[in-house]
N, CA, C and O of each residue as an XYZ file, in Angstrom:
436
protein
N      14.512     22.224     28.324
C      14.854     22.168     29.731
C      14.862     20.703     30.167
O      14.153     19.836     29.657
N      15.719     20.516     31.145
C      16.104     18.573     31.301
C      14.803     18.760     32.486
O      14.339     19.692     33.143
N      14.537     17.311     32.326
C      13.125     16.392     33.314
C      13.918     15.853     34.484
O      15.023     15.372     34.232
N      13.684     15.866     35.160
C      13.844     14.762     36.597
C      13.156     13.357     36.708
O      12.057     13.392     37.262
N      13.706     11.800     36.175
C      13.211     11.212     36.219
C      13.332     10.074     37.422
O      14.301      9.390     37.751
N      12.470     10.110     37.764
C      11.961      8.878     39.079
C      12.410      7.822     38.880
O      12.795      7.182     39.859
N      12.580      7.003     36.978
C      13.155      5.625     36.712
C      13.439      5.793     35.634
O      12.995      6.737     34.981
N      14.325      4.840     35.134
C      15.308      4.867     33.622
C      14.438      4.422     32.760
O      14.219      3.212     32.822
N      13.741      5.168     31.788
C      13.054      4.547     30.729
C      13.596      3.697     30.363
O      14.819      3.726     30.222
N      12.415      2.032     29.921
C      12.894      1.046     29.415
C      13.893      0.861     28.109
O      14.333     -0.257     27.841
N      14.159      1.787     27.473
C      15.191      1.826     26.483
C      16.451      2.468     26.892
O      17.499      2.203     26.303
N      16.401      3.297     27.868
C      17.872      3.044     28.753
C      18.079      2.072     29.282
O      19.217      1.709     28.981
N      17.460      1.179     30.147
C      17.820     -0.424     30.553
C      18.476     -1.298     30.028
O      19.314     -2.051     30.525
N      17.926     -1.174     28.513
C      18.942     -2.097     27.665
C      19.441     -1.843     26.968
O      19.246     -2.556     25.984
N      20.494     -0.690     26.759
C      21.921     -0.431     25.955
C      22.363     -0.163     27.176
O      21.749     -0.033     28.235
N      23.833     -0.075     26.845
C      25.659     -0.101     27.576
C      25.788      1.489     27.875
O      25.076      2.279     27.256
N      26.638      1.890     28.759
C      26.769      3.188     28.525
C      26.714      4.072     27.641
O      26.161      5.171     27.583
N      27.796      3.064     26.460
C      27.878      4.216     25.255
C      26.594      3.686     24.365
O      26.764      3.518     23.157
N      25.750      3.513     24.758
C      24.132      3.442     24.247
C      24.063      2.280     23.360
O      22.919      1.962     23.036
N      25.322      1.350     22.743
C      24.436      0.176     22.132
C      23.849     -0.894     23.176
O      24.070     -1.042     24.378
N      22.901     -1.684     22.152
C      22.229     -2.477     22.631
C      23.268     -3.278     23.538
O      24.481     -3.247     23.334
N      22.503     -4.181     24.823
C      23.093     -5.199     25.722
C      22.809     -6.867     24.776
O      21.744     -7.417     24.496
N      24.300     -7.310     24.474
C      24.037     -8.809     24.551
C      22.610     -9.408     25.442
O      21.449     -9.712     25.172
N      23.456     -9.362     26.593
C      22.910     -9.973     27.822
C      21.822     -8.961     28.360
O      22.037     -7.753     28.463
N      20.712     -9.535     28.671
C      19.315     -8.546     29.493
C      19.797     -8.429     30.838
O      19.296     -9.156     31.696
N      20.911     -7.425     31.215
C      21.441     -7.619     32.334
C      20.108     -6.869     33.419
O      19.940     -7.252     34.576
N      19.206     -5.689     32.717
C      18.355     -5.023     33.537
C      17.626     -6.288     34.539
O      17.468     -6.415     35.753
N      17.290     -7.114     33.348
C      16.499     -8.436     34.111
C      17.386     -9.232     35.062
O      17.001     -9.280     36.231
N      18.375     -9.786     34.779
C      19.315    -10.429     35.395
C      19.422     -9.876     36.965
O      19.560    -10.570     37.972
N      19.335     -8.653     36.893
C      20.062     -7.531     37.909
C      19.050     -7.274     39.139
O      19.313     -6.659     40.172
N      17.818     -7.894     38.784
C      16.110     -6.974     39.143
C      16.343     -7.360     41.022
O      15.516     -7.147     41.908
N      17.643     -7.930     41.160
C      17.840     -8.488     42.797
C      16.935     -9.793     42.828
O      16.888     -9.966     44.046
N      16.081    -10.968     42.197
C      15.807    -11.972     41.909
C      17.204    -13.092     41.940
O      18.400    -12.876     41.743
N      16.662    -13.999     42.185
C      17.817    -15.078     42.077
C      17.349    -15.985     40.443
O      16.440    -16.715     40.048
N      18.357    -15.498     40.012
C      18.357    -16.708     38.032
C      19.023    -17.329     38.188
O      19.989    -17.191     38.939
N      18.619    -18.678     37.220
C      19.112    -19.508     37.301
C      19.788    -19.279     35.698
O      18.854    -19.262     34.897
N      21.096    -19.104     35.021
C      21.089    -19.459     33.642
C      21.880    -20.522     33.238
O      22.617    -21.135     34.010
N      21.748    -20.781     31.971
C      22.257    -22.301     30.955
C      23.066    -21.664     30.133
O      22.773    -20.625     29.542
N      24.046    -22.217     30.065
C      25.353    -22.012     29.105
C      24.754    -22.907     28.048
O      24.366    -24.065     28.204
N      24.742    -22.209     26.991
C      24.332    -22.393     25.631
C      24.993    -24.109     25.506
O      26.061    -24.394     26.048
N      24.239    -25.059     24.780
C      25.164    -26.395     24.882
C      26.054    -26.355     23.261
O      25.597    -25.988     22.178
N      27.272    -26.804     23.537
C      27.891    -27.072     22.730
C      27.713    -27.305     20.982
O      27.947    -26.717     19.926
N      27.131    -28.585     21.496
C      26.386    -29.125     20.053
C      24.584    -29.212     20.066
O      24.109    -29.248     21.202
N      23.812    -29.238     19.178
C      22.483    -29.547     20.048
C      21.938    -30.252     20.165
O      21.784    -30.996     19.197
N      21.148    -30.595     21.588
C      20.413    -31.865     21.661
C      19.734    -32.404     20.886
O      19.630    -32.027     19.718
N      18.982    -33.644     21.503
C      18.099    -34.315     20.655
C      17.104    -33.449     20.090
O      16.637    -32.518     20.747
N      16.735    -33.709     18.864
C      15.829    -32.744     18.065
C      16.402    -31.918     17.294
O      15.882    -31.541     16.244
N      17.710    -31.470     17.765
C      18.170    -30.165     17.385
C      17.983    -29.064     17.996
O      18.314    -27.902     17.758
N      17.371    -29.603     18.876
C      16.969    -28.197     20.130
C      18.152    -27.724     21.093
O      18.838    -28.377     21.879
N      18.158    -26.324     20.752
C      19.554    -25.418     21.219
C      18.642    -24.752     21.947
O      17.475    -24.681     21.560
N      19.230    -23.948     23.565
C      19.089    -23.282     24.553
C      19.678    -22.549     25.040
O      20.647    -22.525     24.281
N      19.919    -21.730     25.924
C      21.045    -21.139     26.584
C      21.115    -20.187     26.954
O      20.847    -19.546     25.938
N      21.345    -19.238     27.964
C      21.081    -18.110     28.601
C      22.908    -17.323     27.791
O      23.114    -16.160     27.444
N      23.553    -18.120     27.761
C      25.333    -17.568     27.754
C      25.643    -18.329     26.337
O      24.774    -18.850     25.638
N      27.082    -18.293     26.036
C      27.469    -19.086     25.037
C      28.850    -19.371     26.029
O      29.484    -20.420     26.145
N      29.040    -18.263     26.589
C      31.212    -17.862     26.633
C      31.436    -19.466     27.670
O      30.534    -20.119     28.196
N      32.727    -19.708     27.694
C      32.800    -20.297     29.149
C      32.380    -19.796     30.360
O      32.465    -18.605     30.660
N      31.806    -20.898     31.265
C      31.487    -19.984     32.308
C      32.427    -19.493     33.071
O      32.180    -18.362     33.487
N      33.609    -20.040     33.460
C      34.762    -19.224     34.355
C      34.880    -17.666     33.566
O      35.043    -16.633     34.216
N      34.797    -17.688     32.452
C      34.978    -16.104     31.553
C      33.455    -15.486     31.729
O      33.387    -14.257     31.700
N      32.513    -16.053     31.867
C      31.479    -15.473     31.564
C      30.849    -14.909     33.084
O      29.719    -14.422     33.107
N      31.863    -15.042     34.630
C      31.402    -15.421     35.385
C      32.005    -13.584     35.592
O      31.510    -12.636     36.203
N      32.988    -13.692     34.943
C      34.060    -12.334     35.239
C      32.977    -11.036     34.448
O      33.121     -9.880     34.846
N      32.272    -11.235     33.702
C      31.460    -10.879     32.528
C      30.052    -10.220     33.339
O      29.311     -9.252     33.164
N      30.130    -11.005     34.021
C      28.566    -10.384     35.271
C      29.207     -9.806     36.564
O      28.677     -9.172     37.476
N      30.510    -10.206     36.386
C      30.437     -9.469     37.810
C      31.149     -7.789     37.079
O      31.218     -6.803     37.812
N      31.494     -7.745     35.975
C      32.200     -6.280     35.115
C      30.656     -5.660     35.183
O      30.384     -4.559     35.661
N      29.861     -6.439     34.702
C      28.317     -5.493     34.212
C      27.983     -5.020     35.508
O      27.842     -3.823     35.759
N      27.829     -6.119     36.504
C      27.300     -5.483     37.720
C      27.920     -4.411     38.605
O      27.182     -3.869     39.427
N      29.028     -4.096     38.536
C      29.899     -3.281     38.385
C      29.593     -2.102     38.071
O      29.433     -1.183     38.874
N      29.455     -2.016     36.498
C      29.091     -0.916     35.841
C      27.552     -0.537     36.317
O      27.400      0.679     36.204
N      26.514     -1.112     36.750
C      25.613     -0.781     37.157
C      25.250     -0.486     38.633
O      24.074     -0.542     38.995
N      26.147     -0.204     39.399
C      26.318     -0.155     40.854
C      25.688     -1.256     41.778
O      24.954     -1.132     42.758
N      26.184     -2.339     41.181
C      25.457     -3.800     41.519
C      26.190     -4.280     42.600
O      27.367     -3.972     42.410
N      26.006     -5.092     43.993
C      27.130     -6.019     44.302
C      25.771     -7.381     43.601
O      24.544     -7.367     43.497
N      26.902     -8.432     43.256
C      26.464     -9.719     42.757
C      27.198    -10.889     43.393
O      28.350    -10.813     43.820
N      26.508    -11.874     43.419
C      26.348    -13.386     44.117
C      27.049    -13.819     42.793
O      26.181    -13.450     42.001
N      27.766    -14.207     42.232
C      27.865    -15.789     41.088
C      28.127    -17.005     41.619
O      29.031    -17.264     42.414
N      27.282    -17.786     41.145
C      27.960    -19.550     41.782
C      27.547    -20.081     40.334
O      26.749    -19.602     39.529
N      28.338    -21.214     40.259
C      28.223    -21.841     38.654
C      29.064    -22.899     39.117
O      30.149    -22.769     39.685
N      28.337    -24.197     38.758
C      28.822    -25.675     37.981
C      28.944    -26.158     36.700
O      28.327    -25.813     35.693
N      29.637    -26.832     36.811
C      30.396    -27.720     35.504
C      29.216    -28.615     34.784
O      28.445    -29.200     35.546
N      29.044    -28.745     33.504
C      27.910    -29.190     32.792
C      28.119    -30.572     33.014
O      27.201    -31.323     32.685
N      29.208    -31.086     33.539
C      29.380    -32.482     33.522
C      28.580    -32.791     35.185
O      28.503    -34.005     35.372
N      28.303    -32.395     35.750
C      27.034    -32.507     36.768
C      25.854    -32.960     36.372
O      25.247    -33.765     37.078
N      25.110    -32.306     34.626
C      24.060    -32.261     34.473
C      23.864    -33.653     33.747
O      24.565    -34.619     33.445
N      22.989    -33.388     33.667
C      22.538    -34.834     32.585
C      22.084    -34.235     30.987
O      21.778    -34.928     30.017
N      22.154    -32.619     31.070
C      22.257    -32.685     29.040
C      23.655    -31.726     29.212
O      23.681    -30.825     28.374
N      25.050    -31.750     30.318
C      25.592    -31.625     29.706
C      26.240    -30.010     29.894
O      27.426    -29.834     29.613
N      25.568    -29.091     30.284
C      25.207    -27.653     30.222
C      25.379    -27.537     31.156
O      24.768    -28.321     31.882
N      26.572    -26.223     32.041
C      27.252    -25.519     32.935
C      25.868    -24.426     33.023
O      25.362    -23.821     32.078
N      25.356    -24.390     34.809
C      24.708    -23.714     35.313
C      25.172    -22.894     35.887
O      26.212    -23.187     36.477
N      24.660    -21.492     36.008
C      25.264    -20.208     36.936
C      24.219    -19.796     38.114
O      23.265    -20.566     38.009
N      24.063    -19.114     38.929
C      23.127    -18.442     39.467
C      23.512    -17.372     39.578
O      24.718    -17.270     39.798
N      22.833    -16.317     39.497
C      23.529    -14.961     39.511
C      22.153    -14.148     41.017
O      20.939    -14.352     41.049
N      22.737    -13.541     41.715
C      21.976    -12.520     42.324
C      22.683    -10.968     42.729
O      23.779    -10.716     43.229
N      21.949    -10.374     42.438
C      22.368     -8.858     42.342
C      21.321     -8.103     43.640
O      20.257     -8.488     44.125
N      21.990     -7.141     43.855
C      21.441     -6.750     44.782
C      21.919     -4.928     44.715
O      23.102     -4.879     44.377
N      21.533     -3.976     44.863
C      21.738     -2.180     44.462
C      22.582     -2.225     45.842
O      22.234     -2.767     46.891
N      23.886     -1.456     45.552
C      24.603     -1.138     46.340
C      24.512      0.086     47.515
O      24.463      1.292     47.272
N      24.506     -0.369     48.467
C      24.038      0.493     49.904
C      25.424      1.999     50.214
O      26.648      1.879     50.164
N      24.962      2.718     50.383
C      25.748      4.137     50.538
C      26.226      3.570     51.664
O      25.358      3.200     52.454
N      27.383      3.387     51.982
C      27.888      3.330     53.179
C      27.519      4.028     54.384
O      27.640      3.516     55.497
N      27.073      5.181     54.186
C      26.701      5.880     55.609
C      25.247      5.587     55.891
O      24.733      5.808     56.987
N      24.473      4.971     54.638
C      23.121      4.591     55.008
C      23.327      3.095     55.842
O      22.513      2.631     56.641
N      24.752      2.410     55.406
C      24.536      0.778     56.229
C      25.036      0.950     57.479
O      24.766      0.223     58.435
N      26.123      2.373     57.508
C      25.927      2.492     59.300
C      25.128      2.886     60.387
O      25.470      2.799     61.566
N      23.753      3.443     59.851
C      23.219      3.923     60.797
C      21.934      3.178     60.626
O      21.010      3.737     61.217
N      21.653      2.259     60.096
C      20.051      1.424     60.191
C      20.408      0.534     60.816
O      19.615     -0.347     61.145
């Protein structure tokens, strides 16, 4: 007999509809918090030390959060600059998500 659950067990959070795993931790991304992420850098810095929240371009990767958030009944914020701003180089995004309001609940509060 099926359960009624109150919240998506943590292993539904992170696979896709058709149940594989998520690249991206979009559950986290999504939590309505404001992130900050780093486009993976090119080559790697000093040390050899590699980072990066993304790899894709960000203009492609920007289309990429707003499809997921989408699929998760998200509306989302994206803003993102050019790595040539930074000083190592690396295109920043901010992403904020926020659970989408039933329309008849945003007309009457």
């Amino acid at each position: 007999m099926s359960q009624i659950l109150t919240d998506k067990p943590t292993w539904a959070k992170t696979v896709d509809p058709l149940g594989r795993p998520c690249k991206y931790p979009w559950h986290k991304w999504f939590d309505g918090q404001t992130h900050l992420l780093v486009r993976q850098p090119k080559r790697p810095l000093s040390g050899g030390y590699t980072y990066g929240d993304y790899e894709t371009e960000s203009r492609f990767f920007r289309h990429t959060v707003i499809r997921a958030a989408e699929k998760r009944n998200k509306n989302v914020e994206v803003i993102w600059r050019n790595g040539h701003n930074f000083e190592d180089g690396c295109d920043r995004m901010i992403v904020t998500a926020q659970d989408i309001t039933p329309l008849d609940t945003q007309l009457y509060t």
